[in-house]
C-alpha positions as a Markdown table, in Angstrom:
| # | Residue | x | y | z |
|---|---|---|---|---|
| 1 | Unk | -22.1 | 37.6 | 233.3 |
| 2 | Unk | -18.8 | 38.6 | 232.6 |
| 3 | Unk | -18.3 | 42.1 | 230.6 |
| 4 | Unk | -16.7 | 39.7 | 227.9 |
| 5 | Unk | -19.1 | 37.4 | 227.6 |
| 6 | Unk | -21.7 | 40.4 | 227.6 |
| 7 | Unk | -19.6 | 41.5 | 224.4 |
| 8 | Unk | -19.8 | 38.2 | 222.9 |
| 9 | Unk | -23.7 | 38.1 | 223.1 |
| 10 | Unk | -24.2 | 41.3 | 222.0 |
| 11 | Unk | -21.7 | 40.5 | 218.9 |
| 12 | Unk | -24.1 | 37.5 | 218.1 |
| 13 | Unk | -27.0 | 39.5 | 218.5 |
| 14 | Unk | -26.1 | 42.0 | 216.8 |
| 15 | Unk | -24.7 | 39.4 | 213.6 |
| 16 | Unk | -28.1 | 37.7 | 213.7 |
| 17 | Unk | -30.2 | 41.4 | 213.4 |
| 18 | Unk | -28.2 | 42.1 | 210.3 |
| 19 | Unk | -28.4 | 38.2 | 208.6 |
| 20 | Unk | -32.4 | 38.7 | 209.3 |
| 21 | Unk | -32.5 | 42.2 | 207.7 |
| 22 | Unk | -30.2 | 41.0 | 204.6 |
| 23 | Unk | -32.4 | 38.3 | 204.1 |
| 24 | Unk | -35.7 | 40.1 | 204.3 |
| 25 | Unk | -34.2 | 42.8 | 201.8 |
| 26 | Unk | -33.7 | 39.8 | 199.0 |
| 27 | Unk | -37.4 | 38.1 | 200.0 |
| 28 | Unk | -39.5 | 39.4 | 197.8 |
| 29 | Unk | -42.5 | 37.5 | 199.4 |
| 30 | Unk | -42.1 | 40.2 | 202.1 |
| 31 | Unk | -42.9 | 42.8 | 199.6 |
| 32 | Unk | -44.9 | 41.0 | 196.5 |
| 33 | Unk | -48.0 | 38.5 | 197.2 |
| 34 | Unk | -46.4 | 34.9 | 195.5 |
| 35 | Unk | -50.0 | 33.5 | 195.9 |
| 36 | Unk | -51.2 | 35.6 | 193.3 |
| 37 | Unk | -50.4 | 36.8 | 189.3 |
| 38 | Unk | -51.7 | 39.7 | 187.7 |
| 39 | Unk | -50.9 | 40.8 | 183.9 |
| 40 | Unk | -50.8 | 44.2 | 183.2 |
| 41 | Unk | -50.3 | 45.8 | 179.6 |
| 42 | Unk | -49.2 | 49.2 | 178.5 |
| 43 | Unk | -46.4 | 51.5 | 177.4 |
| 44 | Unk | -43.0 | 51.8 | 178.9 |
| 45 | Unk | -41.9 | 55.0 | 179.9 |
| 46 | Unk | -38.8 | 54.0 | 181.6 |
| 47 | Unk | -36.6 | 50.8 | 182.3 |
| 48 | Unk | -33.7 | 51.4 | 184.7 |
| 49 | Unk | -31.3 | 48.6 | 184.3 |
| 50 | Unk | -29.0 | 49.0 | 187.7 |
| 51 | Unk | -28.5 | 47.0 | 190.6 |
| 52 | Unk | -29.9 | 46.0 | 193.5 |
| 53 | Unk | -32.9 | 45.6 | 191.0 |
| 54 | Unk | -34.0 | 47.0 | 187.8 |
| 55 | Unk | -36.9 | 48.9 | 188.0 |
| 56 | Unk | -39.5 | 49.7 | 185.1 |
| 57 | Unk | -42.2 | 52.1 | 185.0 |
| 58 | Unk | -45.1 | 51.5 | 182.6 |
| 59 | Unk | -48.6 | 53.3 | 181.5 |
| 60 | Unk | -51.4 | 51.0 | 181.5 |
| 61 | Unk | -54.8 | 52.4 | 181.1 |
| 62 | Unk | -57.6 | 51.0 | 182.7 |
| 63 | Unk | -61.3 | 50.3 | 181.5 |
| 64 | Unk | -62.1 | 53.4 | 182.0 |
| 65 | Unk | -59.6 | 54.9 | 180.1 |
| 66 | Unk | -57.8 | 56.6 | 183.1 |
| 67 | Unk | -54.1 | 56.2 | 182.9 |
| 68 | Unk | -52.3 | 55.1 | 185.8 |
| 69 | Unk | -48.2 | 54.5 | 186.3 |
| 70 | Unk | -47.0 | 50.8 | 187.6 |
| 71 | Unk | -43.8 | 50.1 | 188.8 |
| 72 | Unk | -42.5 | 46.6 | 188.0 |
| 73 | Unk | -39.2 | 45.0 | 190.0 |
| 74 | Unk | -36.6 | 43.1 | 188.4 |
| 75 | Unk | -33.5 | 41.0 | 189.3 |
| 76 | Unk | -30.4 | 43.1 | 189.6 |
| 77 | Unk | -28.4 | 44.2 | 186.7 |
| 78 | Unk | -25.6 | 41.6 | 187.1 |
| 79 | Unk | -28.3 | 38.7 | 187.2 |
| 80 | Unk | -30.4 | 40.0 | 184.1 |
| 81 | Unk | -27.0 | 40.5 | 182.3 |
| 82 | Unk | -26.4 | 36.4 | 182.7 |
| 83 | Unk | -29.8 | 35.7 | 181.1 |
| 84 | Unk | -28.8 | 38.2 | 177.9 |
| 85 | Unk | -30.6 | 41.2 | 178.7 |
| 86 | Unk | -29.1 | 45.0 | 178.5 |
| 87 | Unk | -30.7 | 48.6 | 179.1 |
| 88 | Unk | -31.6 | 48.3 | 175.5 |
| 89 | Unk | -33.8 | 45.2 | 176.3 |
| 90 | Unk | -37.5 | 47.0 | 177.0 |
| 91 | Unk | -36.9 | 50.4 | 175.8 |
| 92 | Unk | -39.6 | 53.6 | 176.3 |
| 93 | Unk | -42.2 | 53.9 | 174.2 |
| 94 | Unk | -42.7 | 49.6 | 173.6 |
| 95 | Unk | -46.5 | 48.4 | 174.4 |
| 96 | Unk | -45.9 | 45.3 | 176.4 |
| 97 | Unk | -47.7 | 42.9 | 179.0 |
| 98 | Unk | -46.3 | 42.1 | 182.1 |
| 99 | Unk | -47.4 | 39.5 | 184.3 |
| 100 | Unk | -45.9 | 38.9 | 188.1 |
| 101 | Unk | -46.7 | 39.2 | 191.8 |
| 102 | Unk | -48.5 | 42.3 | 192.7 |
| 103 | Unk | -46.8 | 44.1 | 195.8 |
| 104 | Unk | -48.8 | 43.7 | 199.3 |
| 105 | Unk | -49.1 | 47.3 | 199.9 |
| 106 | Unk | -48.8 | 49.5 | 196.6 |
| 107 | Unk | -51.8 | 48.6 | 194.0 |
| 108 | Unk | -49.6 | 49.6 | 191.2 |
| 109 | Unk | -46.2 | 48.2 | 191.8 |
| 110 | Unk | -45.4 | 44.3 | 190.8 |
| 111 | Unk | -42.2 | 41.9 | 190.4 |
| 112 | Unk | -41.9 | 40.9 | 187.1 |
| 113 | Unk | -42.5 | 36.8 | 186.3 |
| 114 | Unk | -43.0 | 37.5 | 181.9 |
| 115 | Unk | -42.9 | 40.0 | 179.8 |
| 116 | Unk | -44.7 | 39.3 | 176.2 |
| 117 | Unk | -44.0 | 42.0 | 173.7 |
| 118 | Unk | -45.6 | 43.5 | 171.1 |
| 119 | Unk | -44.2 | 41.1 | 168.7 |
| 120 | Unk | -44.8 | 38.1 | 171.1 |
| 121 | Unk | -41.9 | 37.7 | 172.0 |
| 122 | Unk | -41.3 | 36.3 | 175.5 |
| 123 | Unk | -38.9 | 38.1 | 178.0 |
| 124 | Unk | -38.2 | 35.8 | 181.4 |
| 125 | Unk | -36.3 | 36.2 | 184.4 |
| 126 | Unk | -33.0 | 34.3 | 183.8 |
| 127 | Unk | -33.8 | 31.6 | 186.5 |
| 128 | Unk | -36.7 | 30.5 | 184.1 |
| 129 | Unk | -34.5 | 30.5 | 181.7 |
| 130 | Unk | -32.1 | 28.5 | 182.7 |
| 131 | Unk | -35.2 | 25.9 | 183.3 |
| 132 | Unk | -36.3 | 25.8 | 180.1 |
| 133 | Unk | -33.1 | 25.7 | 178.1 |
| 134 | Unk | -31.6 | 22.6 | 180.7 |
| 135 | Unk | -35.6 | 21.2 | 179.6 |
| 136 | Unk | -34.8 | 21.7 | 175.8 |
| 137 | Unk | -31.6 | 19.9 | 176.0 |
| 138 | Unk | -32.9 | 17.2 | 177.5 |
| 139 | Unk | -35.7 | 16.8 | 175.0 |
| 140 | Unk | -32.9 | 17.1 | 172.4 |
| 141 | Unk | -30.7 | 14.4 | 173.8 |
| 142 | Unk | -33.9 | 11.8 | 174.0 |
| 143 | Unk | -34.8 | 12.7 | 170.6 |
| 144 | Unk | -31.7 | 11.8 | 169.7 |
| 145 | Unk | -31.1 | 8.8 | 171.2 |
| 146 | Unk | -35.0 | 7.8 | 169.8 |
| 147 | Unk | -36.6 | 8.0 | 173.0 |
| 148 | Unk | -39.9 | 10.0 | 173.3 |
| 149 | Unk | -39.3 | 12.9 | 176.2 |
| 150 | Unk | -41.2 | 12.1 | 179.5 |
């Protein structure tokens, strides 16, 4: 092998080591279980609304009564900013549920699927969303035209 073809494979190589790592750093499958849900309620002590992912820490008190800190993952800023949401959107001190994926390797440390608030309102990642207003719409336009939704 030539010493520019050498180049040429290690170029590729080394483009496809990167891609793989990119990728894996955006799967959150790798990190979180998406074959299971837990819900977990408590008190927020912090919400950090940055990017690559907002993070949220949260007391939640078990059965026992001990009080133990979880960590819940988010979208980035930039995507939770396109569903509505701002730093001021969970604030500290706000007694919430959270259900999502629990992580593989940290028993206190999830990626957020719903929020339900004190109030009950429902906070959901902007994907969701998206599903459910396009699903409204629709509903809206059959109503409209007298059809019953499917």
């Amino acid at each position: 092998m030539t010493r520019p073809q050498r180049a040429s494979v290690l170029a590729v190589l080394l483009v496809a080591l990167s891609v793989g790592r990119a990728g894996a750093h955006h799967a959150f499958s790798a990190v979180y279980d998406d074959k299971q849900t837990i819900t977990v309620e408590g008190v927020v002590t912090q919400f950090k609304f940055v990017n690559p992912h907002a993070i949220m820490s949260m007391d939640v008190t078990d059965k026992s009564g001990k009080v133990a800190t979880w960590t819940v993952e988010f979208a980035g800023r930039l995507n939770l900013a396109e569903g509505g949401w701002t730093a001021e959107t969970v604030k500290p001190g706000e007694r919430i549920k959270v259900t999502g994926n629990p992580a593989r390797q940290n028993d206190r440390q999830m990626s957020f699927s719903k929020i339900v608030k004190a109030d009950g309102t429902e906070l959901l990642p902007v994907q969701a969303q998206r599903v459910n207003t396009i699903e409204a719409e629709r509903q809206e336009r059959a109503r409209q035209r007298g059809q019953a939704p499917k």
